[in-house]
N, C-alpha and C positions, 0 to 999 in steps of 0.2 A: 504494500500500500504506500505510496506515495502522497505526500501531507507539504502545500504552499505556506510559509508565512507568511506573515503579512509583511511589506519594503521595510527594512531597515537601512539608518545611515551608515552603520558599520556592521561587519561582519567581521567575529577575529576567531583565529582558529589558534583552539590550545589554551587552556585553564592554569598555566606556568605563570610565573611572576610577570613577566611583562605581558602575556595576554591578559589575567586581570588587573593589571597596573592599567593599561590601555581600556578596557572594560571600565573599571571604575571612575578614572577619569573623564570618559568617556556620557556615561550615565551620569556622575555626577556634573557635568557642562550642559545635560541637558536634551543628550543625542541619543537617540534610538540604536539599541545594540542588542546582538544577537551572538553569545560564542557557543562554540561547540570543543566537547573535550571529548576526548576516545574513551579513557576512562570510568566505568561506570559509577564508580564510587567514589574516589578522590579529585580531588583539584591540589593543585601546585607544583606540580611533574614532580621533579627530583627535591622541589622542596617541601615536599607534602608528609605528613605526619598519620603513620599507619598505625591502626589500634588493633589488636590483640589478646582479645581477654583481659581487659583490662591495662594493657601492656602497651605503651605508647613509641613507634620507631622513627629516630630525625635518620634519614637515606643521606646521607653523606655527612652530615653532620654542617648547622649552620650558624656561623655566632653574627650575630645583628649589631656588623659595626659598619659604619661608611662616612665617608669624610666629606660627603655631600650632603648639604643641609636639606636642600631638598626632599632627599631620598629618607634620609632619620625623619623630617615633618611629617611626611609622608606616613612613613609608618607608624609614627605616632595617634596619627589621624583616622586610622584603618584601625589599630589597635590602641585605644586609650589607656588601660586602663590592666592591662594585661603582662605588662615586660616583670620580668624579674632581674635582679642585678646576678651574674653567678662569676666565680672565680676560673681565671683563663690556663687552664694547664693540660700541655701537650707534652709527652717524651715519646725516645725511641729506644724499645725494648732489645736486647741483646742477650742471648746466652745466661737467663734469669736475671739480669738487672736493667737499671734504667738509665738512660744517660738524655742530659737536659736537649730539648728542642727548643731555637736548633743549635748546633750541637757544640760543645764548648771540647776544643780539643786537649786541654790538660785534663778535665774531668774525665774524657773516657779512657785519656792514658792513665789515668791513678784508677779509673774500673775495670781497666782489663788484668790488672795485678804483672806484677815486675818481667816474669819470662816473656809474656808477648807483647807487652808494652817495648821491652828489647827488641824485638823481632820489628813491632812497626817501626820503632827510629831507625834500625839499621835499615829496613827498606825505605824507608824516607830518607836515611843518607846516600843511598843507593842511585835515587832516583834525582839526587842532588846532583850526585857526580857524573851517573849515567843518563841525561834526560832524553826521552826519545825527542827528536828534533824535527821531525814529520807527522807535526800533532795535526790531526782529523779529527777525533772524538772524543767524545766525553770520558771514553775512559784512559786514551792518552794523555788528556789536561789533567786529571784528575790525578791519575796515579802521577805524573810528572809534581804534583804540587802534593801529595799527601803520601805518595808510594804504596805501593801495591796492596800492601796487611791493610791499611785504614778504608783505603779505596772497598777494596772488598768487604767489610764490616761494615761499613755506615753507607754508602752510595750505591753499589751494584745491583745487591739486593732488590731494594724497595725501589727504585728506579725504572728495573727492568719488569718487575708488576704491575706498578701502575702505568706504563705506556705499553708494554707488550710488545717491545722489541730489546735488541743487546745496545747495551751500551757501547761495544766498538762499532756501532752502526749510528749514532745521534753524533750531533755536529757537536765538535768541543765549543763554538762561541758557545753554546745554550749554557757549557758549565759554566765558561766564563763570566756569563750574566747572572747563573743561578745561586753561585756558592761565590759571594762577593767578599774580597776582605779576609780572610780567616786566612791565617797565616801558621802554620805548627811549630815553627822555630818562637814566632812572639807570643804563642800560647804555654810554649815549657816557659819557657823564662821568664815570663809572667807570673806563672804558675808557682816557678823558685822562690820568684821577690817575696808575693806573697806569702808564703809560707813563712820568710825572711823575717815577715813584716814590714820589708821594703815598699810594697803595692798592695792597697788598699783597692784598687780600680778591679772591674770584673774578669778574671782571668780565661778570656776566651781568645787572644788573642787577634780581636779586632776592633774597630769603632762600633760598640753597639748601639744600636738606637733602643729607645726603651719601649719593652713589648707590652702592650696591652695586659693589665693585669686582670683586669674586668670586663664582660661584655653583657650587654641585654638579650635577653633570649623571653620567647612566649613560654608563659607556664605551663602548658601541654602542647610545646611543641611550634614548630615555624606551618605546617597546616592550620597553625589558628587564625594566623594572618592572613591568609587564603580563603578558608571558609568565608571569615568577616567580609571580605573583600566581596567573593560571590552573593552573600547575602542582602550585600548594597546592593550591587546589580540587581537583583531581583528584588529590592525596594523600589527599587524606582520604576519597574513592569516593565525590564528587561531580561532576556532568556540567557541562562545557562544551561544547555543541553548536555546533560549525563551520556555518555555511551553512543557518542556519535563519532563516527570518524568521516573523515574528508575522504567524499568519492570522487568528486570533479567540481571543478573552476570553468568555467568560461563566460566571457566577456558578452553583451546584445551590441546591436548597434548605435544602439543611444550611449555608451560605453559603462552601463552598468554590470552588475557581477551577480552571476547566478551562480549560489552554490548547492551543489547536494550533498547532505551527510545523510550517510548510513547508521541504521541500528535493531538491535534483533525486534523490534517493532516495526519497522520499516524503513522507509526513506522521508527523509526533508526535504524542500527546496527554501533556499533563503534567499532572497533577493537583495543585493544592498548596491551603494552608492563606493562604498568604500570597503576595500579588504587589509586586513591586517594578520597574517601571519608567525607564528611562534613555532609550525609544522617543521621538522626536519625539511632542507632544503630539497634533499636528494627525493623525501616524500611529495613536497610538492608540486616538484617540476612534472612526475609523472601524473599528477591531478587536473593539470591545469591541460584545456581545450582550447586549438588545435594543440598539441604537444610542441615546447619550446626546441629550436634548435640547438638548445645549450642541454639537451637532456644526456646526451653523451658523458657530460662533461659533469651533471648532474649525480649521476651513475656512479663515477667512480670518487666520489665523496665517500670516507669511512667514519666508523663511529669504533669509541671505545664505550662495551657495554659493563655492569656492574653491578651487581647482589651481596644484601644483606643477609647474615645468617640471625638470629638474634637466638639467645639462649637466655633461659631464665633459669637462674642457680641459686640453691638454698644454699644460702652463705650471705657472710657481709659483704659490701662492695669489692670487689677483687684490686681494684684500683682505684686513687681518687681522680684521675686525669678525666677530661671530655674526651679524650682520644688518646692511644698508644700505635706509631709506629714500628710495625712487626721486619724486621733487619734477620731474618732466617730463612736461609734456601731450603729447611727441612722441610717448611709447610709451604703451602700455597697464598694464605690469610694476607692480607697488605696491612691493615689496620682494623685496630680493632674501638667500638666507643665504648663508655661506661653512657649509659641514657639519664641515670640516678644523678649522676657529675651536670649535666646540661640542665636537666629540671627535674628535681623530687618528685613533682607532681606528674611524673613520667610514669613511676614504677610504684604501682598499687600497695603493694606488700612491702615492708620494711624487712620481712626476713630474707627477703630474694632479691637479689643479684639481677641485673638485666646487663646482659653483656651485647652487642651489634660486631660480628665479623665480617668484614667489607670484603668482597674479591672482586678482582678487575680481570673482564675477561671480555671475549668478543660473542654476539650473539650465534648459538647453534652450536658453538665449543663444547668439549666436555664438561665443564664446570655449567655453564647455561642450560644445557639440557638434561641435565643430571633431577633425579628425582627430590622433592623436596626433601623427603624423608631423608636420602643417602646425602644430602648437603647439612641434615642435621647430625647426622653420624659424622660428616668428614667437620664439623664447627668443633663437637666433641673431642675430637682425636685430636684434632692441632691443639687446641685447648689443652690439651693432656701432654702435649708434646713440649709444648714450651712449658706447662709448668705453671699454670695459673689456674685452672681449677681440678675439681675431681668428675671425670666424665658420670659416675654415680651421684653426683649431686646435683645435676642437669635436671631439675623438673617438668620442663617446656621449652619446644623452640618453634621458630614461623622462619618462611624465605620471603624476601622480598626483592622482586629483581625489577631494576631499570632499565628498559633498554636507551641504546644511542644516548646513555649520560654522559661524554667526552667527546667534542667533536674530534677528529685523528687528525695531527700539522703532518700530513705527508709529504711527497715530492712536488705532487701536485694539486695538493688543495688550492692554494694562493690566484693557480691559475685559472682554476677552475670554480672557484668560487666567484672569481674577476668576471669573469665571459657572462656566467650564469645572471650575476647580477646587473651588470649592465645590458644585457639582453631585457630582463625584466622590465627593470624600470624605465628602458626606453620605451618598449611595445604597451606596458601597463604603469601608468603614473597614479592611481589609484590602488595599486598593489603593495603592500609594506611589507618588509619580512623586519621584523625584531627577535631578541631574544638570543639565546647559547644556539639553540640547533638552527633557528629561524634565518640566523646570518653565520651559521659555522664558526662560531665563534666561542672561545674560551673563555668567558662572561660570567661572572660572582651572581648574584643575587641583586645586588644592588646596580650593578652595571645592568642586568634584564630591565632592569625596571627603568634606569633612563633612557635606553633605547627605544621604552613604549612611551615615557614621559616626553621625548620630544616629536615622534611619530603622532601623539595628540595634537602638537603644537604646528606640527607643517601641516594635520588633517584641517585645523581651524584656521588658517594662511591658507592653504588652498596652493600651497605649493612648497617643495622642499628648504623650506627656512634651515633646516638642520640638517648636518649631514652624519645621520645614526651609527653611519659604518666606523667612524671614529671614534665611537663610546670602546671601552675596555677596559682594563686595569691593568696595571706591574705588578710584578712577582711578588714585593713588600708591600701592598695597597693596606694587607689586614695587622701587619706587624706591629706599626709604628704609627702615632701621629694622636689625636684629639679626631672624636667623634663630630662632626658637622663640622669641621673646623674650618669647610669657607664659604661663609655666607654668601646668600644669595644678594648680588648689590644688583640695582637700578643702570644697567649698561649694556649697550649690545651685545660684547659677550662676556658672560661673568664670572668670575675666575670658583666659582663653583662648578661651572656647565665647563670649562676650560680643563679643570680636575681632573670629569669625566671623561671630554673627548679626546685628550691628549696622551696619555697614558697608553701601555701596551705590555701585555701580558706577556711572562718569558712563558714558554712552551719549545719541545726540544724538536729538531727539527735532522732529517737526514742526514747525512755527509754530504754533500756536493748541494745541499738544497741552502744556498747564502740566502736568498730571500731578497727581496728586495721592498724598503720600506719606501718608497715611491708608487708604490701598486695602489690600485685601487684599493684593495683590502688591508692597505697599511696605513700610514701616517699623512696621505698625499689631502691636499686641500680641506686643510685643517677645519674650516669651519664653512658649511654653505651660506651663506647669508641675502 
């Protein structure tokens, strides 16, 4: 059965932070809006908040800090009345112990104990005297600046998990940019004074900037922010459609947008003025009628996918951290969170433990298609393996998989994301893509959300006042700094919105892939105005 709506001004696909950022802004200016989400039950993609008997899961884990005032208003405004203040602490687990995130190298030399604390400095002097001199990747930068023992214990590891390639195959610039400063010669002898009482200063041996001690988080989770969001929309008798997904796009002559979503009730058609997109890029292209020339190019866009295991253990908290990064080639596990750490009001039972095992994997993989049950057996055993809990005190566990949570920086994303987009928006000026997947982009939470925040602002201009592809973040955006810390001023462009669009996120990139930040999908034409 096939079911017309009635015209709306916009139509946005995808219930993810920038699609109800876009949404709400939206309805709240006034405009007629219609989104549709795949998902039957949840809103806020990868930032949505899964419940479980009780049992509440944050999918990657989200702390609500941004250095956009905008965006902190913002949320404020969606959620009044709901932030909790919680304590910010991350390490990276090694061989039963924990060493500070990120990562302070005299600490892990006095935790690895005397014998191979030996073995890394002589391989660090090794790599002093021997450097390989034909650095390509990340692991010849790496091991040239920390030698070969440290390289392998703190970077190889967890590296080559969560991107799902070897690190002799990622461009060493990436380390370059990613592991700034840290020096292991000014970290021992830092490390000496101190002990001396010579140096009072923090012995990591680099400039640190000081890390967020604290951040706000919703008391049940970053889906509360999402709900709310939704529940405006549909105050003001606009539709959020549960369980629809995008069957086809195309354009009338008058140059409006008919869309169809599918759902196990049938089909919609939505008619609007304007589209706004949050869909996977590669999902789109194939939607849209006639099919774009750039679908090729579409196509060979990848995704890094990702599943939570969650366990519920009769025990005290196993850890006090919001997150532990897992540095062990024995398990599969990248990271693991405590939920109890993020929000009390997460985990029902004071006696039980809620632990979240993260794996990064690709969809259709062994790990992805793996039964839920045999993902709780394998959460159990790695758990048993490093040594943090008693697989017998396991009471409960749930999966939770995301697909396409990682957009993939391959050889040719850059170029192909280039084509695809300027193909678009020449043939369709009413078409918007925002959002992480929407624009193939490595995009926080708060970065989705200016992408839709100024995609509001060129829908009400009536033409690209902003140019979205420019919003991003740096590798440090969450490390360092004061929350809201640049006001929104009265000027064309305000070094709030300048924050956003200027900035560019490290992500590690091939060998022979330099990149060029003049591309469309880099830093070129800083601001549309």
């Amino acid at each position: 059965m096939t079911e017309t709506n009635a015209p709306v001004d916009v139509a946005v696909i995808g219930a993810g932070p920038a699609g109800l950022t876009a949404a709400y802004l939206l309805s709240k200016k006034g405009y007629s809006v219609t989104v549709i989400e795949k998902d039957p039950t949840y809103v806020g993609g990868i930032s949505r908040t899964v419940e479980y008997e009780g049992f509440r899961f944050d999918i990657g884990g989200h702390r609500f800090f941004s250095k956009s005032k905008e965006v902190v208003d913002l949320w404020n405004e969606i959620l009044p009345d709901d932030f909790i203040q919680r304590p910010r602490m991350s390490r990276i687990y090694y061989e039963g112990k924990f060493y500070s995130y990120p990562l302070r190298a005299f600490e892990a030399l006095w935790n690895l104990g005397i014998w191979r604390s030996s073995l890394c400095m002589l391989s660090y002097a090794k790599a002093k005297v021997f450097p390989k001199k034909d650095v390509k990747s990340f692991e010849d930068w790496t091991v040239n600046q920390f030698g070969w023992k440290l390289y392998s214990i703190f970077f190889k590891t967890y590296t080559e998990k969560v991107w799902g390639m070897p690190c002799d195959e990622m461009s060493a610039d990436w380390a370059a940019q990613r592991i700034k400063g840290l020096s292991l010669w000014n970290a021992v002898t830092d490390g000496l004074k101190r002990s001396l009482g010579l140096n009072k200063k923090p012995n990591d041996g680099q400039e640190v900037k000081t890390l967020l001690e604290t951040f706000r988080y919703p008391r049940l989770g970053p889906g509360m922010m999402w709900d709310a969001a939704r529940d405006f929309v549909r105050s003001k008798g606009n539709d959020v459609l549960m369980g629809h997904s995008l069957k086809q796009l195309a354009q009338d002559a008058d140059g409006n947008w008919r869309m169809s979503a599918a759902s196990d009730a049938g089909e919609k058609v939505i008619t609007a003025k304007h589209v706004i997109s949050s869909a996977p890029m590669r999902e789109l292209a194939t939607r849209i009628h006639p099919l774009p020339e750039t679908l090729p190019q579409a196509q060979e866009l990848n995704y890094r996918d990702f599943l939570t295991v969650a366990l519920m253990v009769k025990s005290e908290d196993l850890f006090p951290d919001n997150w532990i990064y897992i540095h062990d080639d024995r398990v599969q596990v990248g990271r693991v969170q405590n939920f109890r750490s993020w929000s009390p009001e997460m985990v029902p039972d004071e006696s039980i433990a809620c632990v979240g095992l993260e794996y990064f994997c690709f969809e259709n993989d062994g790990l992805w298609s793996s039964t839920d049950e045999d993902l709780v057996e394998l959460a159990k055993k790695e758990m048993a393996i490093l040594g943090l809990c008693n697989p017998e005190d396991v009471v409960g566990g749930a999966v939770v998989r995301q697909e396409k949570a990682y957009p993939v920086y391959d050889d040719s994303y850059e170029q192909n994301v280039a084509e695809m987009r300027d193909d678009l928006e020449s043939r369709f000026p009413t078409l918007h893509m925002v959002g992480r997947n929407g624009m193939h982009r490595y995009n926080n939470q708060d970065h989705a959300m200016m992408t839709a925040m100024l995609t509001v602002e060129n829908i009400e201009a009536g033409t690209r006042k902003w140019n979205v592809w420019n919003v991003n973040e740096d590798a440090e955006y969450h490390e360092s700094g004061d929350e809201g810390e640049q006001d929104t001023i009265p000027a064309e462009i305000s070094e709030d919105r300048a924050a956003a669009l200027e900035s560019m996120r490290d992500v590690p990139t091939r060998i022979g892939d330099a990149g060029d930040e003049d591309s469309a999908t880099g830093k070129a034409g800083k601001k549309a105005a």
